[in-house]
C-alpha positions as CSV (number, residue, x, y, z in Angstrom):
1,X,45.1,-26.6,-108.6
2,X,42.7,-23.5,-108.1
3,X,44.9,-20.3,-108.3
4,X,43.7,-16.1,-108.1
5,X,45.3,-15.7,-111.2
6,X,44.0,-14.6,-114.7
7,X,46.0,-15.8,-117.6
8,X,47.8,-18.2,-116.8
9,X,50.6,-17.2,-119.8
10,X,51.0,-14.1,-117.9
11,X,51.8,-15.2,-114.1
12,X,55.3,-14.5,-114.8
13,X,54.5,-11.0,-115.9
14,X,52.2,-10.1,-114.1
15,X,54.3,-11.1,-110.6
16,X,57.0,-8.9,-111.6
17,X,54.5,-5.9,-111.7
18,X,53.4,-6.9,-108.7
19,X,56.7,-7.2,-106.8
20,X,58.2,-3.6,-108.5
21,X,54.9,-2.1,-106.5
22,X,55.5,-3.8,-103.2
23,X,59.3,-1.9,-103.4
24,X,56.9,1.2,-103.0
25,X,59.7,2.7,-105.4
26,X,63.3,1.3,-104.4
27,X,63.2,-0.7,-107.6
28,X,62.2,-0.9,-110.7
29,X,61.0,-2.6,-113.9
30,X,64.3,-2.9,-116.5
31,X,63.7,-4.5,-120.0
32,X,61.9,-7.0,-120.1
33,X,61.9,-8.8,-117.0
34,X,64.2,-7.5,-114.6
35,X,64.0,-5.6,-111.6
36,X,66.7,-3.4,-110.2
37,X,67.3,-0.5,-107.6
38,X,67.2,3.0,-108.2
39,X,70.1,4.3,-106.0
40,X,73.0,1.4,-106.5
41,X,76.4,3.7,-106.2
42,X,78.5,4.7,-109.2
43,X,81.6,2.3,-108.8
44,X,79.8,-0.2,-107.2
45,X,81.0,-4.0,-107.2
46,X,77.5,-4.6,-108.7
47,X,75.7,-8.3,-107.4
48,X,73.2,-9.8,-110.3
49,X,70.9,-12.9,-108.9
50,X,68.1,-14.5,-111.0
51,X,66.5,-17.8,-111.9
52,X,62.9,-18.8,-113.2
53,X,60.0,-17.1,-111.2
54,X,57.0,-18.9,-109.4
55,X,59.5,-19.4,-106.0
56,X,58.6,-16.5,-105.0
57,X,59.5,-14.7,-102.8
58,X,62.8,-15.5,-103.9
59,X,65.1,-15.0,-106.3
60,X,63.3,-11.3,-107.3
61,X,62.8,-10.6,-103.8
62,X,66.0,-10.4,-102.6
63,X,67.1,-6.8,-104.4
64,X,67.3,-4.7,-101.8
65,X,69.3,-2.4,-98.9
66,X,72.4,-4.4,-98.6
67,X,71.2,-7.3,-101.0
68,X,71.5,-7.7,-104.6
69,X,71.4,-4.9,-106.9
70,X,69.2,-6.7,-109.5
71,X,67.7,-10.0,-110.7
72,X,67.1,-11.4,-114.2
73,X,63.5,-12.7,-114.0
74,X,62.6,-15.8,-116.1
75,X,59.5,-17.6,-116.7
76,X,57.5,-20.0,-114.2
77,X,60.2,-22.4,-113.3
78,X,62.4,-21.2,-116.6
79,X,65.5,-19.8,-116.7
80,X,66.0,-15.8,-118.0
81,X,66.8,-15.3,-121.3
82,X,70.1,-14.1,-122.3
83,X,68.7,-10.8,-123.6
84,X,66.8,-10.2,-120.1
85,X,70.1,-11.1,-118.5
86,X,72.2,-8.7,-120.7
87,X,69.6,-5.8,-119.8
88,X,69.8,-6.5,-116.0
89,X,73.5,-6.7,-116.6
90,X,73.5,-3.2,-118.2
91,X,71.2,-1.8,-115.3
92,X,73.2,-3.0,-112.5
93,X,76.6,-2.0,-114.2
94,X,78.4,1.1,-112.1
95,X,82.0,0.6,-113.8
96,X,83.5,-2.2,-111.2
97,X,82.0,-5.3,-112.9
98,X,79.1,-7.5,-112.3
99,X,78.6,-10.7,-109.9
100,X,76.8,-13.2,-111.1
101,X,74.8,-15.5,-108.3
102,X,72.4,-18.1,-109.1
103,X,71.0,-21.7,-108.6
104,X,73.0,-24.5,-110.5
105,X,70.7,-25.2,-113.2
106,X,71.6,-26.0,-116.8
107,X,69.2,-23.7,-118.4
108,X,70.5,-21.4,-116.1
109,X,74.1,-21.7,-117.0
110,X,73.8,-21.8,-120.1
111,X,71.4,-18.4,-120.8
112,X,73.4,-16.4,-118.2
113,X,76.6,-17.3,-119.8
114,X,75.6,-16.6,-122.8
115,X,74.7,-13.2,-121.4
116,X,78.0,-12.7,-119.7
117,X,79.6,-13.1,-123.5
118,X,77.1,-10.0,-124.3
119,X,78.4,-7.6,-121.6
120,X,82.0,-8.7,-121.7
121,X,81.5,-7.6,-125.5
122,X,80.2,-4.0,-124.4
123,X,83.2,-4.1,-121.9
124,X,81.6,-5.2,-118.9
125,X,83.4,-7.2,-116.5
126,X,81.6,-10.2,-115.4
127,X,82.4,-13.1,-112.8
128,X,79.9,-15.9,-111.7
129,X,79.6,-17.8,-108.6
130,X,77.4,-21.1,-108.5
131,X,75.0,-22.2,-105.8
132,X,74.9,-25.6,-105.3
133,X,74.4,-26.4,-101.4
134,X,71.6,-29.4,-101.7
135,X,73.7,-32.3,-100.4
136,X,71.5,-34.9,-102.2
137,X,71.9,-34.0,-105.4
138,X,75.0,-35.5,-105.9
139,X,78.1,-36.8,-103.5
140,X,80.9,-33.7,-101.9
141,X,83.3,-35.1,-104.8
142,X,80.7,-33.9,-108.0
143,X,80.1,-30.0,-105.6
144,X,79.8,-29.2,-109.3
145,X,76.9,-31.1,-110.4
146,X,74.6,-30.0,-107.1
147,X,71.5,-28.2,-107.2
148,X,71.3,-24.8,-106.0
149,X,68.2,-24.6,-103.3
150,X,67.5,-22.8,-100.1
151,X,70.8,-22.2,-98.8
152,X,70.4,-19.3,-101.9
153,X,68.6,-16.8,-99.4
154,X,71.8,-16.8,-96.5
155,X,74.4,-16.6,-99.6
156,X,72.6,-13.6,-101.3
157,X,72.4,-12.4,-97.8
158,X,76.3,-12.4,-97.2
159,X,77.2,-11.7,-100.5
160,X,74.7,-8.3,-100.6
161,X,76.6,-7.5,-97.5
162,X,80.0,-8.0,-98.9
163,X,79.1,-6.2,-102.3
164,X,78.4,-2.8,-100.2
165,X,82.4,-3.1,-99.4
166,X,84.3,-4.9,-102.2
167,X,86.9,-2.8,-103.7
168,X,87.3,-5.1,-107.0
169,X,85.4,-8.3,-108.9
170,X,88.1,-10.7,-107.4
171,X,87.6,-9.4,-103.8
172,X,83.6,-10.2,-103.9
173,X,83.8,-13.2,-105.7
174,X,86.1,-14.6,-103.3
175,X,83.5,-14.4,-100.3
176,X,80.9,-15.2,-101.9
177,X,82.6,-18.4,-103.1
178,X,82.9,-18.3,-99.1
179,X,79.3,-18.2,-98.1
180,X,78.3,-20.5,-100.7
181,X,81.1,-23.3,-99.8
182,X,79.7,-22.7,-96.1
183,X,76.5,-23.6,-96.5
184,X,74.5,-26.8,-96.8
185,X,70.8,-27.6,-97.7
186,X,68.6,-30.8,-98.0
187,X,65.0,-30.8,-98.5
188,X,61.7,-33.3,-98.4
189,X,58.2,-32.9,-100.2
190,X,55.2,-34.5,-99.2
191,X,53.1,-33.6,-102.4
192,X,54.2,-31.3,-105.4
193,X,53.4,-27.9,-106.4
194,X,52.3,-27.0,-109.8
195,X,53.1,-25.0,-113.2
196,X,50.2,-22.2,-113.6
197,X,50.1,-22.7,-117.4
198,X,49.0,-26.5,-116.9
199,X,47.4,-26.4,-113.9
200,X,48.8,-29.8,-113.2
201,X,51.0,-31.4,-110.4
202,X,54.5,-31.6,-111.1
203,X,54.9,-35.3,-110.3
204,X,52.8,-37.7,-107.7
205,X,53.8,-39.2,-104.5
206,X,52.0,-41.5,-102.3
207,X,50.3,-40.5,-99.7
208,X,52.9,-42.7,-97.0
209,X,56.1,-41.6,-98.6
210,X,58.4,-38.3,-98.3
211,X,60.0,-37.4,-101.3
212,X,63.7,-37.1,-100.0
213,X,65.9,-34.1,-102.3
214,X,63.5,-32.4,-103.7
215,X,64.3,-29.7,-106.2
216,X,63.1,-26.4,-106.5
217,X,61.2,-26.3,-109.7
218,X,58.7,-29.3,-109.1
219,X,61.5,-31.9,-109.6
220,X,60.6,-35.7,-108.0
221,X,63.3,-35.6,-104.9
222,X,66.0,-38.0,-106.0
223,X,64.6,-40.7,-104.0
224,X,61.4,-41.7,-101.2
225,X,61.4,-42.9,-97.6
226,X,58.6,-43.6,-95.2
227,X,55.9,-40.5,-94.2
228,X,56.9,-40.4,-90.4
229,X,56.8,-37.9,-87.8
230,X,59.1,-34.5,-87.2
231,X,60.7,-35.4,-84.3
232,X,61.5,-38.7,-86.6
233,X,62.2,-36.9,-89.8
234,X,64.3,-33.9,-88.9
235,X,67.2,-35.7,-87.2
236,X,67.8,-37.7,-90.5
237,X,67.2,-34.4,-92.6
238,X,70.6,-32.7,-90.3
239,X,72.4,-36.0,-90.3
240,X,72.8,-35.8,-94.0
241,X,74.0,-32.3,-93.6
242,X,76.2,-33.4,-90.6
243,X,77.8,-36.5,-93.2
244,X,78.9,-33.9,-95.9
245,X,82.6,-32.8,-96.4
246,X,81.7,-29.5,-94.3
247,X,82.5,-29.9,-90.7
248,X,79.9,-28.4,-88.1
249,X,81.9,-29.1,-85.2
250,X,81.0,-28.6,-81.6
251,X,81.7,-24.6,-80.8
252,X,81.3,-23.6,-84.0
253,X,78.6,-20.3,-85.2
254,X,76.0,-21.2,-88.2
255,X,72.9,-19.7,-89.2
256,X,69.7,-21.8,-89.6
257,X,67.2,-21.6,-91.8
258,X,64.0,-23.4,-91.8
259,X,62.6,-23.1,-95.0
260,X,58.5,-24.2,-96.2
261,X,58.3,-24.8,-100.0
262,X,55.1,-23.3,-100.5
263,X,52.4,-25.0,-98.3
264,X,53.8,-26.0,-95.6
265,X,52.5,-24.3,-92.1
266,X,54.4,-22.0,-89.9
267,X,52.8,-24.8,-87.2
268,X,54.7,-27.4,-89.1
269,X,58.0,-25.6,-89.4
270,X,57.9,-24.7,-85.7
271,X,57.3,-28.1,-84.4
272,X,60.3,-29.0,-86.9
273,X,63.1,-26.0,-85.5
274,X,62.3,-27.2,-81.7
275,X,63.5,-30.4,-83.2
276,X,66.4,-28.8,-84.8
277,X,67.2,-27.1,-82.1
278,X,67.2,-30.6,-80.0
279,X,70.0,-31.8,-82.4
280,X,72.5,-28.8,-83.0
281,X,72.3,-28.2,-79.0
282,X,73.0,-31.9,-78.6
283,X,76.3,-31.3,-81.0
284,X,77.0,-28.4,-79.0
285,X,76.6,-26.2,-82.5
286,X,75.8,-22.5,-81.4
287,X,72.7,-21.1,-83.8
288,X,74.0,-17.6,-84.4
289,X,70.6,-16.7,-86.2
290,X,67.4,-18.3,-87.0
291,X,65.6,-17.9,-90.4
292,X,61.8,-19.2,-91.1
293,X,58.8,-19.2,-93.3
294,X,57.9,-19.8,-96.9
295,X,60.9,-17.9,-98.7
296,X,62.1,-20.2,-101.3
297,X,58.6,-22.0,-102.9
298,X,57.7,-24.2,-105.3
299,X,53.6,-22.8,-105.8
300,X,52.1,-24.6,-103.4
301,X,55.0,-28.0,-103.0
302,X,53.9,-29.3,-99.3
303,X,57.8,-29.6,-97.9
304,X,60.3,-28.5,-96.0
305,X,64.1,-27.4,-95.8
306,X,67.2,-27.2,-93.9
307,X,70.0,-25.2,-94.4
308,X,73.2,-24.2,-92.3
309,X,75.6,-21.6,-93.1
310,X,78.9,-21.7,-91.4
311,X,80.0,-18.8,-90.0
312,X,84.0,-17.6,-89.7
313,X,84.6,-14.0,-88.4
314,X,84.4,-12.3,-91.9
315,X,80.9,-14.2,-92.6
316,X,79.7,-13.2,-89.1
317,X,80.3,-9.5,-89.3
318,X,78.7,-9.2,-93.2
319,X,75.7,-11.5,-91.6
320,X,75.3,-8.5,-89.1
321,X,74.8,-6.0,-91.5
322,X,71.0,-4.6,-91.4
323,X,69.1,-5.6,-95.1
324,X,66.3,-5.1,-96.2
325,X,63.8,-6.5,-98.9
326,X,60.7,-8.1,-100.0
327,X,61.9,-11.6,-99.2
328,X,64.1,-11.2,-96.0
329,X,64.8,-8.0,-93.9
330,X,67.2,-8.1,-90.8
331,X,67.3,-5.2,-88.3
């Protein structure tokens, strides 16, 4: 896997330098690996997001105007360290606690509640919300076992809005456990992306077969179906949304976004929204907003996602809010 990198050890580093210099000076470099805004309010309802970089332009990407305050960066595909989420934590901090929002990920769990124990020992409130919206991971009975995936960029999205108004930790936590019980993901891969350090694909699939619930960090979906067309595959990708425990009945608002996981071409993911279109139309489901383009990544993973985010009239007005950042902006 040829990359423009230059050592390999250092992707994760040097990434983060990178990103802090496309901010052109909204954030900046914390610690060791975090990245936070300079102007976050004194008595601010602070929102904290991270994960494992190399999905780039997410999770880092989405501190911003009316996003998250800061993100706790980890290694390629690795979770932050507790010390790098105690520093973010600290950062972010304006005296009215600290949201935590991230993927559903055991080495995730575990190293950010481990730093949650570290600020609530300095006397820093601290809540955490869970983003688990990939339907294939596990049945709507086990929500709690799910991985989190691309439905992460519309929940960040509401919650950033939400965290510009929240008078306590309570008030924010409860809509954000909102938007992320709103939303629903699945994904496919047609090939795998890679780890930097190894060079090497993260797992092989045929060249006939769709890997069907993919994760996010090179994972092997959790089963494989036939290689078929769009217009084939995308009807079966929504019907598995459409079979969840979250109705999307005719009349009612979402937002869609179509997601590539890395190498997957804007031609691609065009031909595959017309489709989606086709369907939600057909279901008389109203598309309140359309997201594309390569935003959650897996290096260079050939697939594609789907995610819907139900919208009520609280989620609707904090969807409307302008933001602003590397990953997503909305005018």
């Amino acid at each position: 896997m040829k990359k423009l990198i230059n050592d390999p050890n250092a992707c994760a580093a040097e990434l983060l330098e990178g990103l802090v210099e496309a901010y052109d000076g909204q954030c900046v470099k914390v610690g060791k690996a975090s990245i936070v805004k300079t102007d976050i309010p004194e008595g601010k309802v602070a929102l904290l997001v991270g994960g494992g970089s190399g999905h780039e332009p997410i999770y880092h990407g989405l501190v911003g105007t009316n996003l998250a305050d800061g993100a706790a960066c980890g290694d390629i595909f690795a979770a932050p360290s507790p010390d790098i989420v105690l520093e973010a934590t600290q950062a972010v901090n304006k005296g009215n606690g600290v949201l935590y929002l991230y993927g559903n990920y055991a080495g995730d769990v575990m190293n950010f509640d481990i730093g949650a124990e570290l600020a609530e020992e300095e006397g820093i409130k601290v809540r955490t919300v869970l983003i688990w919206d990939d339907v294939c991971s596990a049945p709507p009975t086990e929500k709690e076992k799910r991985r989190g995936i691309a439905g992460l960029v519309p929940i960040v999205k509401l919650a950033g809005a939400a965290s510009q108004e929240a008078k306590s930790l309570d008030a924010l936590e409860a809509t954000v456990i909102k938007a992320r019980d709103n939303t629903r993901s699945v994904g496919v891969s047609m090939s795998p992306g890679s780890i930097p350090a190894s060079g090497k694909p993260t797992f092989e699939i045929a060249e006939d077969k769709i890997g069907l619930g993919m994760g996010i960090h090179g994972e092997r979906g959790v089963g494989e179906i036939p290689m078929t067309t769009a217009d084939e595959l995308v009807p079966k990708m929504l019907d598995l949304l459409f079979a969840d425990d979250l109705e999307f009945e005719a009349g009612c608002e979402v937002v869609l976004l179509v997601n590539s996981l890395g190498s997957t071409t804007m031609m691609e993911l065009l031909i595959c929204l017309r489709a989606a279109k086709r369907v939600l139309n057909g279901r008389g489901i109203k598309v309140h907003d359309t997201i594309i383009g390569p935003l959650v990544t897996c290096q260079e993973m050939s697939g594609i996602s789907f995610s819907l985010t139900k919208l009520d009239d609280e989620l609707r007005t904090l969807w409307d809010m302008p933001c602003e950042s590397v990953c997503y902006t909305k005018l």
